[in-house]
N, C-alpha and C positions, 0 to 999 in steps of 0.2 A: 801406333794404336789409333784405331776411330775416335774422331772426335766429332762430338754430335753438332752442331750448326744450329741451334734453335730459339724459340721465341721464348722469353722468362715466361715461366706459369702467371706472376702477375701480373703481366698486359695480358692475358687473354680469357684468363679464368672470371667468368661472370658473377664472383661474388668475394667481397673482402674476409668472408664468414669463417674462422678455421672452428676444426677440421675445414677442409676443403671436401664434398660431401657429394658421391652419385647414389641416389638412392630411388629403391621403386621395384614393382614384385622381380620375381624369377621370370615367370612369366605373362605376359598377354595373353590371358584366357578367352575373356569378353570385352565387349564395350563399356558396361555399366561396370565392371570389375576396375579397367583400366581408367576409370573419367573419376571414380572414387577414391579408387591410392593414391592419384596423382592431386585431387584437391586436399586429400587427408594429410598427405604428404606437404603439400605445398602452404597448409596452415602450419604449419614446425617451423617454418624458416628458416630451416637448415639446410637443405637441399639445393644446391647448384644446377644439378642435371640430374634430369628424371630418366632414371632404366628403367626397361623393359626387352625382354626377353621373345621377339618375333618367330626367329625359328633358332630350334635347342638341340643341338648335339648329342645324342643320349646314347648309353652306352647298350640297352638291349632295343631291338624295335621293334618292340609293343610298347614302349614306355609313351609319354607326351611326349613329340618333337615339336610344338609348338602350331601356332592357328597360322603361321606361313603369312602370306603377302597380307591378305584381308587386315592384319593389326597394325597397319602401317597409317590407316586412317585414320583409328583408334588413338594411334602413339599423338599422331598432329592434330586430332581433337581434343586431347590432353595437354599438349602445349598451347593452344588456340583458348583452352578456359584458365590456365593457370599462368601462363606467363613462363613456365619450366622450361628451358631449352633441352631437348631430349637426344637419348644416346640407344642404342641396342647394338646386341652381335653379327657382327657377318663373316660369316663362315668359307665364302667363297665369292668371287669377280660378280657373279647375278646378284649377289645379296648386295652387294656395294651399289652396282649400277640401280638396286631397285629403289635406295635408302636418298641416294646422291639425287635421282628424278622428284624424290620426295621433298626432296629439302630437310634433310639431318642435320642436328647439329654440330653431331659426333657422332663416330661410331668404335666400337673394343672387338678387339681378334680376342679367341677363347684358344684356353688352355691344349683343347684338343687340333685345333689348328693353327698354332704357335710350333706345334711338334714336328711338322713338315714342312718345310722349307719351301718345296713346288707351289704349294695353295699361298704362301705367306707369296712368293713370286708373284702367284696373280693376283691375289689381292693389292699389293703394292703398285703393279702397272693398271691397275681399273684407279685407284687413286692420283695417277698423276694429273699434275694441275690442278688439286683438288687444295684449298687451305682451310681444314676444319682440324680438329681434336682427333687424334687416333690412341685410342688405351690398347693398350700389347700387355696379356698377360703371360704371364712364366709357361712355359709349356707343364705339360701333366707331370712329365720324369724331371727330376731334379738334375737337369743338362746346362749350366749359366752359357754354355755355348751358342745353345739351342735358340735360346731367348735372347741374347746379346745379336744373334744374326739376323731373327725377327725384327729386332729395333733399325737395324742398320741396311733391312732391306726398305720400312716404310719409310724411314729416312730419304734415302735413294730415288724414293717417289718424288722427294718435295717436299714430306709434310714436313713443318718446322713446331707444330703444336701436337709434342709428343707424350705420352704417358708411359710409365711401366709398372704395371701393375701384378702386386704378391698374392696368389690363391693358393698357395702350397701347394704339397708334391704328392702323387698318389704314391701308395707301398703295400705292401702285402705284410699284413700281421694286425697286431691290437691296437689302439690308440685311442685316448681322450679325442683325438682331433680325426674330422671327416677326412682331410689330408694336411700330413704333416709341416709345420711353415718351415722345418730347417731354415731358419734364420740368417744364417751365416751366408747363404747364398744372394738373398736382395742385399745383404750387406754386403756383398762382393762387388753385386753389379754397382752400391751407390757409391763404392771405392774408388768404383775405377771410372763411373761417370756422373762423377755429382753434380751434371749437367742435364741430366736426364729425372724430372720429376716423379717419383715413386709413391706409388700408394698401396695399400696394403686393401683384402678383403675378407675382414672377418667371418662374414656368412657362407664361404665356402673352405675357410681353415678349421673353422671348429664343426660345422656340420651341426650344428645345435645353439638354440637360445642360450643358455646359460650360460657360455662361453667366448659371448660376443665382445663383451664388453674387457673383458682382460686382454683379448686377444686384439683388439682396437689398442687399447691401452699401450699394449706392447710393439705393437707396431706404429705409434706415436712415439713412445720415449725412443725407440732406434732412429726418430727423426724423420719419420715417415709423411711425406707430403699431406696425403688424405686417404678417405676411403670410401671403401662403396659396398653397403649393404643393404641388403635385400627385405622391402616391406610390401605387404599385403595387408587387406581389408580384414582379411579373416584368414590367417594365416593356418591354420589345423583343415581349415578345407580346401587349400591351395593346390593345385593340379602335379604339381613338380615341389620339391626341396622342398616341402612342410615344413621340418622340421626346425631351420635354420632363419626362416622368415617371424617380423613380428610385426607388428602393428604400425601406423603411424605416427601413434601416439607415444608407444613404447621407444619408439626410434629418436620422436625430438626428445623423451628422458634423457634415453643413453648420451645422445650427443652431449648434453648438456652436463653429464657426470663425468665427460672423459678430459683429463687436462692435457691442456695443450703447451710443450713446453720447448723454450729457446735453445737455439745452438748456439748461442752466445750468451754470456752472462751482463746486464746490465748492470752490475756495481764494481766498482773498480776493486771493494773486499772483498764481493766473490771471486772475480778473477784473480786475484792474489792467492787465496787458498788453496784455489784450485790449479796456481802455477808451482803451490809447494808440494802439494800431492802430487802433481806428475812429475817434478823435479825428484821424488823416493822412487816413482816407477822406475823412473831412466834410471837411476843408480840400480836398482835390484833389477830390473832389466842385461844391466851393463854385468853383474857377476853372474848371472842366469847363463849370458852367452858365451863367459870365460870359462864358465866351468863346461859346458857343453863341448866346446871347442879342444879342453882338459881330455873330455870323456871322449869321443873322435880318436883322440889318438892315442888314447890307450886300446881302444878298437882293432888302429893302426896294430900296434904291439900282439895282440890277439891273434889277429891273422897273421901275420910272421908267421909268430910260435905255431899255429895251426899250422903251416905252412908244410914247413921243415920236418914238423912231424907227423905230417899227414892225416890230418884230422878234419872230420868235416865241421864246415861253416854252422849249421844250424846246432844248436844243443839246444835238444826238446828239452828236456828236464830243467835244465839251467833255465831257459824263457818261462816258464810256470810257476819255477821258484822267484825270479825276478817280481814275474806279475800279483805272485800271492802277497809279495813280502812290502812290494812299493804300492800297492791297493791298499795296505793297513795303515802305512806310514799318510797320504794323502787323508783317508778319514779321522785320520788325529790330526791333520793339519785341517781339517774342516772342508778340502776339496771334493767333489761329486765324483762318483763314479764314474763318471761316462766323461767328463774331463782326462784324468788320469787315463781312462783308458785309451782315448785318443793320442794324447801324449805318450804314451807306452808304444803304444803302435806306431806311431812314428819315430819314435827313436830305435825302436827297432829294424824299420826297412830301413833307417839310415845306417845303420851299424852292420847288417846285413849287405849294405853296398858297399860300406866301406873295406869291410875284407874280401866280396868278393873283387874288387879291385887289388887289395895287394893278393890275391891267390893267384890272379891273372896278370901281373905282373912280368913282362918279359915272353907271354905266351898271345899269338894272335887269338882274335876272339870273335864271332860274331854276334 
């Protein structure tokens, strides 16, 4: 498995401040718009690295793609009054070369070119040699593949001051959220590389004010590095994402409301409690998987008999009854729906494989 090589976020990160905090519009409209956010911004004291958004990715084109090269003056007249070390997106090897000539102090791959591997290629080889900040956020589709190969291409450049960054997943259907955070997924990547510092972006998972602030929230208690959300001077006249942008002011609130809490306990009686509560998991853990291990081979037994008597593997009716009947049992035990149903489904294809293996028993297969 890759193992990442890199510099601890605290020798590089320019501020002791947690959250750990990129903040500043969607994007660079004007001059006077950009020299505003970023001193509005930069009175909050919150802020580590001021974004801004040079050129924007947009999914129809007529939409704003952004004011292109000309905000790159703008971004370093902003760092030149405020003191902000600044970051924006590049999208491809020209955007890097123009950011790199500038003198950037960072820069973030976006979710739409996180998704191709070719462009994440070239961006990686215009970055070598380079030793700045690079944020890699999750591609659009919820692929941990996708985004795991992102990281391990910029890596492969050199950079050792890496980021990965959580904007959720797009989907087709309803939702509270502009895109979905599926959670379990930055929780995968930070499984398997808790060497890779993870920040979460409220302003483009919830797609709305209102929802900033939980959704920070949340992506702090799962132990989430920092984050980076989007402010404007006047946010309801903003050129792009309106709705998800809020003030400066509104920004140092939030910060200030959201707790920030340890992955370690500082009292020797908390860690005690909390070594008896996981001491009850591991036992009910431990019968969880006897009896599953139980359920497997009566599976085993299942298929047999199917066997012999020629009977097919699936029984619709039986799986419906199954699902009605352990769906009622789970909400008297206070579990969610969509728990259970995960779990149902998976004990399903597992049961499902395990007879079609004793069916094929004895018979070649491909």
């Amino acid at each position: 498995m890759t193992h990442f090589d890199l510099d601890p976020i605290q020798q590089w990160w320019p501020s002791d401040a947690l959250p750990r905090l990129i903040a500043g519009p969607c994007s660079v409209e004007t001059r006077e718009q950009m020299i505003a956010t970023a001193e509005r911004v930069a009175a909050t004291k919150t802020t580590a690295y001021l974004r801004g958004g040079i050129w924007k990715p947009r999914t129809r084109p007529d939409s704003f793609e952004g004011v292109g090269e000309k905000g790159i003056s703008w971004m370093l007249e902003a760092r030149e009054k405020t003191g902000l070390p600044i970051i924006t997106e590049v999208a491809n090897a020209q955007h890097v070369e123009l950011c790199l000539k500038a003198g950037f102090d960072a820069l973030w791959i976006g979710a739409r070119t996180t998704v191709n591997p070719f462009t994440v290629q070239e961006i990686a080889t215009a970055l070598k040699g380079v030793d700045i900040p690079i944020v890699v956020k999750n591609p659009v589709n919820p692929d941990l593949q996708l985004w795991i190969g992102a990281l391990e291409r910029i890596h492969r450049a050199g950079i050792k001051k890496l980021v990965a960054l959580h904007r959720g997943f797009s989907f087709h259907g309803t939702s509270i959220y502009r895109n979905k955070p599926m959670w379990e997924i930055p929780i995968s990547l930070q499984a398997q590389f808790p060497e890779i510092p993870l920040f979460c972006d409220p302003s483009h998972i919830s797609g709305r004010r209102d929802l900033l602030f939980a959704v920070g929230q949340k992506g702090l208690d799962l132990g989430m590095s920092g984050l980076m959300i989007e402010s404007h001077i006047t946010p309801d006249e903003a050129w792009s994402d309106a709705k998800q942008q809020i003030t400066p002011e509104r920004l140092g609130e939030l910060i200030k409301e959201l707790v920030v809490r340890h992955s370690n306990a500082d009292s020797v009686q908390i860690e005690n409690q909390l070594a008896l509560f996981r001491e009850q998991i591991d036992k009910v853990d431990e019968e969880i998987i006897h009896l599953l291990g139980q359920r497997i081979a009566i599976n085993k037994q299942i298929g047999l008999y199917k066997k012999e008597h020629h009977i097919t593997i699936l029984q619709l009716e039986r799986w419906k009854e199954i699902l009605q009947t352990r769906t009622e049992w789970a909400e008297q035990a206070g579990l969610t729906p969509a728990f259970i149903k995960a779990y149902l489904d998976a004990l399903h294809a597992e049961s499902i494989r395990t007879q079609t293996r004793v069916m094929n028993d004895g018979h070649s297969t491909t």
